[in-house]
Steps between C-alpha positions, in 0.01 A plus 500: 500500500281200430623168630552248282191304628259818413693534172401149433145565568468835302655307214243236503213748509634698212548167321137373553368840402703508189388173425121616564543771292651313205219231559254782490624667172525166337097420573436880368734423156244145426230720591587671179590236275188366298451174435526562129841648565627194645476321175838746440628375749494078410860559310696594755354384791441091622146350474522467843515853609231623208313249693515647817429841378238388299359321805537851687279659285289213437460272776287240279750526215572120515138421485444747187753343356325114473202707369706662255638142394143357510393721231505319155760655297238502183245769738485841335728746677193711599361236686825400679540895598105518630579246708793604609389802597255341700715226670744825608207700624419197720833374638714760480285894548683835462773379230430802302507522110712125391608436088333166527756330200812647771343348755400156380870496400624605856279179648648299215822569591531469864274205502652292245616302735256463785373154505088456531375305783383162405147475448482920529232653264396844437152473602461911504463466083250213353656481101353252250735499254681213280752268737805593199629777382635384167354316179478149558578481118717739429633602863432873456378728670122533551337829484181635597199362372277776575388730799485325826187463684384393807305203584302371791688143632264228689706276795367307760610769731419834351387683213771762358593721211837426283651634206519329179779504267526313114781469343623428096741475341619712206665230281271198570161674541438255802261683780611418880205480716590411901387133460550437075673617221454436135326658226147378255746391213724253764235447786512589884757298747513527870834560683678216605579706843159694607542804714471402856272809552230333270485139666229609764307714252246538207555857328193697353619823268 
């Protein structure tokens, strides 16, 4: 019969091999969970722990996720799903197959509250687009002005390629360029805030 000391011991070993095991079959079950799936998932269970998850399949989630709020909220959904495509092909390889609305949703969520570092910019994505993202007349929405394009932007440091984005809107018939909006009947007006990212440059399309 086992003394109460070796009794002790065996216990402890079964107990750290249980908890291996459980540890073990928990890493197998997120293995299996997509990151589309965890959109399912954001009713039931806290932001925080979606977070983590989401962070377990995609260490660089929080840094997709200031790209994801970087993107103007007028840029076609095509263009926001090439580039996101790309952007998880760079930061975050063997995802497999993602819904890219369920996951945009799943960043939203568990992100919501994350506050952005002071002074923190998402220099991996170069967007002209209008500083606003409602009339300045009527305080709708703007839409899409037409397909974007990319242009070649001049600096004192570098030359680089952007995207360009102009906006409308519906009810006004204004156009939103990134530095003035306006229209031939009413005349051109800059911005009374510029966007910081065009201070140190001249733009060419």
């Amino acid at each position: 019969m086992a003394s109460p000391f070796e009794q002790e011991f065996l216990a402890n070993i079964t107990e750290r091999k249980r908890k291996r095991s459980d540890i073990q079959e928990g890493l197998e079950r997120l293995k299996n969970v997509s990151v589309s799936e965890l959109s399912d998932l954001c009713s039931v269970v806290s932001k925080e722990d979606i977070l983590w998850l989401l962070q377990a399949k995609v260490p660089n989630a929080l840094r997709l996720a200031e790209i994801v709020r970087a993107m103007p909220s007028a840029m076609p959904k095509a263009t926001k799903n090439t580039l996101l495509a790309y952007y998880l092909n760079k930061f975050a390889t063997a995802v497999g197959e993602i819904d890219f609305d369920k996951f945009v949703n799943v960043l939203q969520f568990c992100t919501a509250d994350q506050q952005q570092k002071s002074g923190s910019e998402v220099t991996e994505m170069e967007i002209l687009a209008p500083p606003i993202r409602n009339c300045t007349k009527c305080k709708s929405p703007l839409i899409s002005q037409n397909k974007m394009c990319t242009v070649t932007v001049f600096s004192l440091q570098n030359v680089k390629s952007a995207m360009k984005l102009s906006c409308r809107c519906k009810e006004c018939k204004l156009n939103f360029g990134y530095s003035m909006f306006g229209n031939v009947e009413e005349g051109y007006h800059f911005y009374q805030k510029s966007d910081p990212m065009l201070r140190p440059a001249t733009t060419f399309s």
